[in-house]
Structure formats: C-alpha cells, structure tokens
C-alpha positions as CSV (number, residue, x, y, z in Angstrom):
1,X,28.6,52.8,36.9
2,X,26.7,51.9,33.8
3,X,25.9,54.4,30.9
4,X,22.7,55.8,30.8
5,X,20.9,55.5,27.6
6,X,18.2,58.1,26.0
7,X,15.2,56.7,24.6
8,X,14.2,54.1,27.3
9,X,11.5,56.4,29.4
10,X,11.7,56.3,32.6
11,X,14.4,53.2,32.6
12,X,16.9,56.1,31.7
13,X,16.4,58.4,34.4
14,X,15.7,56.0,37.5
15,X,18.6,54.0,38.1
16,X,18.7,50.6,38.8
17,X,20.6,48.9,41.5
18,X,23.5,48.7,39.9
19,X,23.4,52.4,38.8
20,X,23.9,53.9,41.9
21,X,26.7,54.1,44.3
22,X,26.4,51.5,47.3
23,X,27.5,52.7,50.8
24,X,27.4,49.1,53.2
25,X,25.2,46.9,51.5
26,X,22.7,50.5,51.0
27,X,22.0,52.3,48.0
28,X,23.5,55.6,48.3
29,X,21.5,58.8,47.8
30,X,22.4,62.5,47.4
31,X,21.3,64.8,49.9
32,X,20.9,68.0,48.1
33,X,20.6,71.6,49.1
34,X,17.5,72.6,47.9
35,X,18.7,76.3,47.3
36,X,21.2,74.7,44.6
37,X,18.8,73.1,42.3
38,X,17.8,75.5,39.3
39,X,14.3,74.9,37.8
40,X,14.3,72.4,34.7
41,X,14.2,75.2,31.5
42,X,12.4,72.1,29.4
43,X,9.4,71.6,32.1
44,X,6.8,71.1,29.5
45,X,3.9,70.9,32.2
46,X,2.7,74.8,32.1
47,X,0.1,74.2,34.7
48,X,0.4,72.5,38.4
49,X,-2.8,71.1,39.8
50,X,-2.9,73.1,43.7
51,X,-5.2,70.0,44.9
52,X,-2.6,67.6,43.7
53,X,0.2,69.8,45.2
54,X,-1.1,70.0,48.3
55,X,-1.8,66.1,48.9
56,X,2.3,65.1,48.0
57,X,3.2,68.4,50.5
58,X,0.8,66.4,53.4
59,X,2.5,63.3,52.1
60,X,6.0,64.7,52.6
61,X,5.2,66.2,55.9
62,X,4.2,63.0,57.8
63,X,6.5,60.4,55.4
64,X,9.0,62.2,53.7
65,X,9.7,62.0,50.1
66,X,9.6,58.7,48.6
67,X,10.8,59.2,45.1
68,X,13.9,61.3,44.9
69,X,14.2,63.9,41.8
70,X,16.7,63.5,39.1
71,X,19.4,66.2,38.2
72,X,22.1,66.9,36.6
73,X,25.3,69.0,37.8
74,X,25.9,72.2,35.9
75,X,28.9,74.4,37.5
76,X,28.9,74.8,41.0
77,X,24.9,73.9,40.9
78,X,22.1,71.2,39.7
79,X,19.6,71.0,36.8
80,X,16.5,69.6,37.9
81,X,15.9,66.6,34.8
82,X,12.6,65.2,36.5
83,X,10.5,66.0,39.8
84,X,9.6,69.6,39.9
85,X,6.2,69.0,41.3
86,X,8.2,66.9,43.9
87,X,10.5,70.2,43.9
88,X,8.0,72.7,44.6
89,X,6.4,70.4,47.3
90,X,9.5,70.0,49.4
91,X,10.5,73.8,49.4
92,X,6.8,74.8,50.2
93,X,6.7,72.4,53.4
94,X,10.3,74.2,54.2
95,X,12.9,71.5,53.9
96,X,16.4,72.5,53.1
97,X,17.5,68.9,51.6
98,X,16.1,66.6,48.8
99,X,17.2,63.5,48.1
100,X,18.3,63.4,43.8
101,X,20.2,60.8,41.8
102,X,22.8,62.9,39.8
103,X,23.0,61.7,36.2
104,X,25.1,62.6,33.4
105,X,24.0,64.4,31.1
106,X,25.9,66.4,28.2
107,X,23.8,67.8,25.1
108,X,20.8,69.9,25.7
109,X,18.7,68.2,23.0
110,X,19.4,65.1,25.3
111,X,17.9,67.1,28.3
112,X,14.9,68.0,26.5
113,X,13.8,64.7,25.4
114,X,14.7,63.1,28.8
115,X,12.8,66.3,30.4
116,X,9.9,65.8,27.8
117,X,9.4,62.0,27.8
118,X,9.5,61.4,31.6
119,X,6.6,64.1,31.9
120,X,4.3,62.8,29.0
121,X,5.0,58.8,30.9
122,X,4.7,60.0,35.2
123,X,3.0,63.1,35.0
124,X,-0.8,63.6,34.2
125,X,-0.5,66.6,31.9
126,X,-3.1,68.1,30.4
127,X,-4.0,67.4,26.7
128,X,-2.6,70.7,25.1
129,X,0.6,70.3,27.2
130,X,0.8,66.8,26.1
131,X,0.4,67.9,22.2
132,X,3.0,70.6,23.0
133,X,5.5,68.4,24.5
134,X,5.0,66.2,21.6
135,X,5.6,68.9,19.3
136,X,8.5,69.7,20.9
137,X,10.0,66.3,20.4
138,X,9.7,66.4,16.6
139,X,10.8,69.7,16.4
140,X,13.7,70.3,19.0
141,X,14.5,66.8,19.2
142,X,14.5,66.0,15.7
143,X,12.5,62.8,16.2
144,X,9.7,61.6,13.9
145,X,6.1,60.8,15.1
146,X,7.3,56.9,14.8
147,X,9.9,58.0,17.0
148,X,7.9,59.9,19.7
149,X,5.1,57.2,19.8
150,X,7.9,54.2,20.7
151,X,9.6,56.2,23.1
152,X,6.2,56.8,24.9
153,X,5.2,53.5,24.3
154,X,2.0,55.3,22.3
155,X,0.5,54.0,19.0
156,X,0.9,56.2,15.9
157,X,-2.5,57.4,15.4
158,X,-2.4,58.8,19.0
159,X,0.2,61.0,18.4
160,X,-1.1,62.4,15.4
161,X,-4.7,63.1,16.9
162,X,-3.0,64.9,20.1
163,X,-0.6,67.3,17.4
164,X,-4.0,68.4,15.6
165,X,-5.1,69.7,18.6
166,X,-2.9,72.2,18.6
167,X,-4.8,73.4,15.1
168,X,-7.4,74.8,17.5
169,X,-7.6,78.4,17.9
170,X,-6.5,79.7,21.3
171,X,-9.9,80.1,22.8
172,X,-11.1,76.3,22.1
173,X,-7.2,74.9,23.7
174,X,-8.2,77.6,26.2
175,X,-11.5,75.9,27.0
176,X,-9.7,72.4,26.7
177,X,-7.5,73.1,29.6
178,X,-9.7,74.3,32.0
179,X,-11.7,71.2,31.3
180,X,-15.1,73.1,29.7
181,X,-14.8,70.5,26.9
182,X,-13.8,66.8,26.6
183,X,-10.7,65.5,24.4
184,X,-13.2,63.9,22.3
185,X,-15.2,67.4,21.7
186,X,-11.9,69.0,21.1
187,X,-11.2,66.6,18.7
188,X,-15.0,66.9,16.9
189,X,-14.1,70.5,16.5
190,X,-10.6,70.0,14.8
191,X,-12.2,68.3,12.1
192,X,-14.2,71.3,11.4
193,X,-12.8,73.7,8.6
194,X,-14.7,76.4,8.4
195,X,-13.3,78.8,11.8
196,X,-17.0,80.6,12.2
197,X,-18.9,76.8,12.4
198,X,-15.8,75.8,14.6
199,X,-16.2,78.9,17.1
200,X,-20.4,78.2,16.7
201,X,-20.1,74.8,17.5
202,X,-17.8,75.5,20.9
203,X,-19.9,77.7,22.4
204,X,-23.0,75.5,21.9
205,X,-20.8,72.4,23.6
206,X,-20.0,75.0,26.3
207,X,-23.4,76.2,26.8
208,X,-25.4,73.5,26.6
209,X,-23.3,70.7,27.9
210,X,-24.0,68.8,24.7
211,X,-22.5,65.0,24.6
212,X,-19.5,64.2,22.3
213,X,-22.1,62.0,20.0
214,X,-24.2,65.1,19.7
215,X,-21.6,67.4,18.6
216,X,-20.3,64.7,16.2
217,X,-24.0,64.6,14.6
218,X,-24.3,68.0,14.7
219,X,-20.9,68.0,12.6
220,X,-21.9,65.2,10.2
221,X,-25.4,67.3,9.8
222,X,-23.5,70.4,8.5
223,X,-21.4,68.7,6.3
224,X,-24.4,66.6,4.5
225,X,-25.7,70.0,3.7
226,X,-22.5,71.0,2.9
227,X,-22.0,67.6,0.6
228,X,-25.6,68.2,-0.8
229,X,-25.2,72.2,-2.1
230,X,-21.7,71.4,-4.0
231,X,-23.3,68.4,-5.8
232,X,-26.6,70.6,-6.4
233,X,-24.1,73.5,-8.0
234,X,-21.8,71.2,-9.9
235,X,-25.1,69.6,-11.4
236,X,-26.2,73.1,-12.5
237,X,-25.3,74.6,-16.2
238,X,-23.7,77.5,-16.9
239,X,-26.6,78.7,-18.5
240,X,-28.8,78.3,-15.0
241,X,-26.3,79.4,-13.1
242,X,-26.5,82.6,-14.7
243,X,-30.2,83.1,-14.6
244,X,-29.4,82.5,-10.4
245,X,-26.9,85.4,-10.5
246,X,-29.7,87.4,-12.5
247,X,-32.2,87.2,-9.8
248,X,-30.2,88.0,-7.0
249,X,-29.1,90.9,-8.6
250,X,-32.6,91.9,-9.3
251,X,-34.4,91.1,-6.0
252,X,-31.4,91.3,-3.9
253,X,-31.5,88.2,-1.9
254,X,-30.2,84.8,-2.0
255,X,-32.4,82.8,-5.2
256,X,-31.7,79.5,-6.1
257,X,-33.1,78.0,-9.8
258,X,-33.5,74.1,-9.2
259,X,-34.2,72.3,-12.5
260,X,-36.6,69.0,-12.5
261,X,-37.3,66.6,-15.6
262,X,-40.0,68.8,-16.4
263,X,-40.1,72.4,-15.0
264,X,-38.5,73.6,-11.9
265,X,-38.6,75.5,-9.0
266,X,-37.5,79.1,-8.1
267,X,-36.5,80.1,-4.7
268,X,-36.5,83.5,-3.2
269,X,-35.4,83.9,0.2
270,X,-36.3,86.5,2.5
271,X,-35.4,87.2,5.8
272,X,-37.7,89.6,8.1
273,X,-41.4,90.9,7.2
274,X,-39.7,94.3,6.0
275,X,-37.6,92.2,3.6
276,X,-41.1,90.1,2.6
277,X,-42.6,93.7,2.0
278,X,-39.3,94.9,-0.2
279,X,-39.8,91.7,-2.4
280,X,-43.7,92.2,-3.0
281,X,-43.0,95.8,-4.0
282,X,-40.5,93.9,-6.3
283,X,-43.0,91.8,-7.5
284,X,-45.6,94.8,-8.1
285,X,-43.5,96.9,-9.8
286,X,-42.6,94.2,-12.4
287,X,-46.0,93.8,-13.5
C-alpha cells in the first residue's frame, strides 16, 4: 500500500486504485459500524445547511452512499478525517453501516490540516468558517499564508482578504453568516477603522439593502472628508488654532477659523433652535 502524503488536498485522503486493498479484480471497501465512528474534533464547518442535508439523506435512501467517508482507527474505534455531513446523513436515514477507507494517520497536527483542507476544497463553508479554518492552518498547523494558499490551490491575496474578515466585530461575522450581507460588503466594512462608522455603515447595508458599489462610495465619501479636515488642520498655525479652542470655549460649540488670502471665515455651529437661541444670547450679551 502506498504512503499517503499531507499537503496534496483531496489526492491525500481519497485513494487511488492502487491505494486500496483489491478483493477479485474489486476495490475493497470497509463496512463500518456506524456506532464506532467518533465525530472528527477538527470539523471546521460550525454550521450544516438542513436543506442540503436533507437532499444527500433522499439521495442515500433511494441510491445509497456514493462517496465513502475517510477515517482513521484510534483504539478499539474510528476518527472520522472527512465526510461528517455524509455521517450525519446516513445515521439520520437509520443505517447501521458506512462504507470508509481507513487511512493512517499519526500526529494530530497532521489530522487537522487533512480535516481543515478537505473542508475548505469539497465543502461549501461559509466565509467566516472559511477564514477560521484558514486561521487555523497558520496557527495550529504552523503553515504560512504561502503555504495555505498552495495547498488550497488559492492565490495569496485571497487568503489574506478572507483572514481580515475575522477583524469584524461579532455582530457584522454574525450578519455575514446568515447571509444579511455579501462577502464583498463584509469586506467594504473591514476597511473601515473607525468601530462607530463600521457599526453605522452595517446597519444601513442591512436596512436598506444598499449595493456593494454603494457602500464602497459611501466609504470613499467619508474618508474624503476625513482626508479633507486633517489637511485643513495641518494647514492651520498654532496661533489659529488657538483662537479655534478660544471660541469653543466661549460659545460652547464646535467653531472652526478658516483663513483665506485675505480675510476669512468664522464658523459657529449650532445644533437645535434652543442651541440657536443660547448662541444669540451669546452674541447679545457680548455687545
């Protein structure tokens, strides 16, 4: 029997031909009692579609399972490696046997990324699971982002845009998962620094369905003002930038001293008619 290699996806835990144990010209597949099989502790999927569940359980009733799990023996018992969806289908529908290859495997870093990989390659897993699982790799598996993206067969950059996600506080990957926002509005809103605009932002996408492009411009708007009022304060003096802190103190609201060539402006804001009213009595009592 050949050596299975890590690394190689799903080459390492389907066998070939030549990998499996040949009974009369026929490959040679375990039948496996279903009540032996422990769940795999690495299953990086935290979420199983019941739609998509239900289909491969009808699928299983009237043709049986077509693609046998993967497992490795521990003690008197099996691991499951790959195929708990395929798992959970088979014991809901009531069978007592699966069918399983029955791979080697030793280390449990080497069960993890096996565990991880095949998931992230078969399995349609949602965009937080997918950065987790990712995360996962690098961490528990000691593997670089280089690393992850070849043995996913992923570029670079799309490795490094699916980690950010996971910058995103709870509610947003929350949001993500149930599928209230896009990948692309989840990654608009990573780019966002400030955690009140971020939050702001969400619940506009959420509540008024706005497109990706919109929420992008909506982003870029922000940050032009942003842009705009840190070139407009590094342009002022010291000396104006004093006279600003003056008035605020004085009137008690936001005033901004914008010099021209010749002359300038002064800006008071205000922010109700009561507040309006507050500054005229300002204004009165000064003369």
């Amino acid at each position: 029997m050949k050596t299975k290699r890590l690394g190689k996806g799903l080459s390492a835990l389907i066998p070939d031909r030549d990998d499996v144990s040949v009974a009369n010209g026929q490959e040679n597949l375990s039948q496996i009692d279903v009540a032996l099989i422990r769940p795999n502790p690495y299953q990086p999927r935290l979420k199983f579609d019941h739609a998509a569940l239900e289909e491969l359980k009808n699928s299983i009733s009237e043709k049986g399972l077509i693609q046998p799990v993967t497992v490795r023996r521990v003690d008197e018992h099996y691991e499951l490696i790959a195929g708990e969806r395929r798992l959970r289908a088979v014991i809901e529908v009531g069978l007592n046997k699966i069918p399983a290859y029955i791979i080697s495997v030793e280390k449990k870093e080497d069960m993890l990324e096996m565990a991880l990989v095949e998931n992230v390659q078969r399995e349609s897993l949602n965009p937080i699971e997918q950065a987790t699982a990712f995360q996962r790799l690098i961490n528990e598996c000691n593997l670089t982002q280089d690393e992850v993206a070849r043995k996913i067969s992923k570029d670079r950059s799309t490795i490094t845009n699916t980690l950010r996600l996971l910058k995103l506080p709870d509610l947003i990957k929350a949001s993500l998962e149930k599928g209230e926002i896009s990948v692309g509005h989840a990654r608009a809103l990573v780019s966002v620094s400030d955690n009140t605009q971020q939050m702001q932002l969400w619940q506009k996408v959420v509540k008024q369905e706005i497109s990706v492009r919109q929420l992008e411009k909506l982003i870029k708007n922000i940050s032009d003002i942003k842009t705009s009022k840190h070139r407009e304060k590094a342009r002022k003096s010291p000396y104006m930038q004093k006279i600003e802190e003056n008035l605020r103190d004085l009137f008690g609201t936001k005033v901004s001293v914008r010099s021209k060539h010749e002359g300038g402006t002064i800006e008071i804001e205000f922010y109700s008619p009561e507040d309006l009213t507050r500054l005229l009595e300002i204004f009165e009592n000064l003369e």
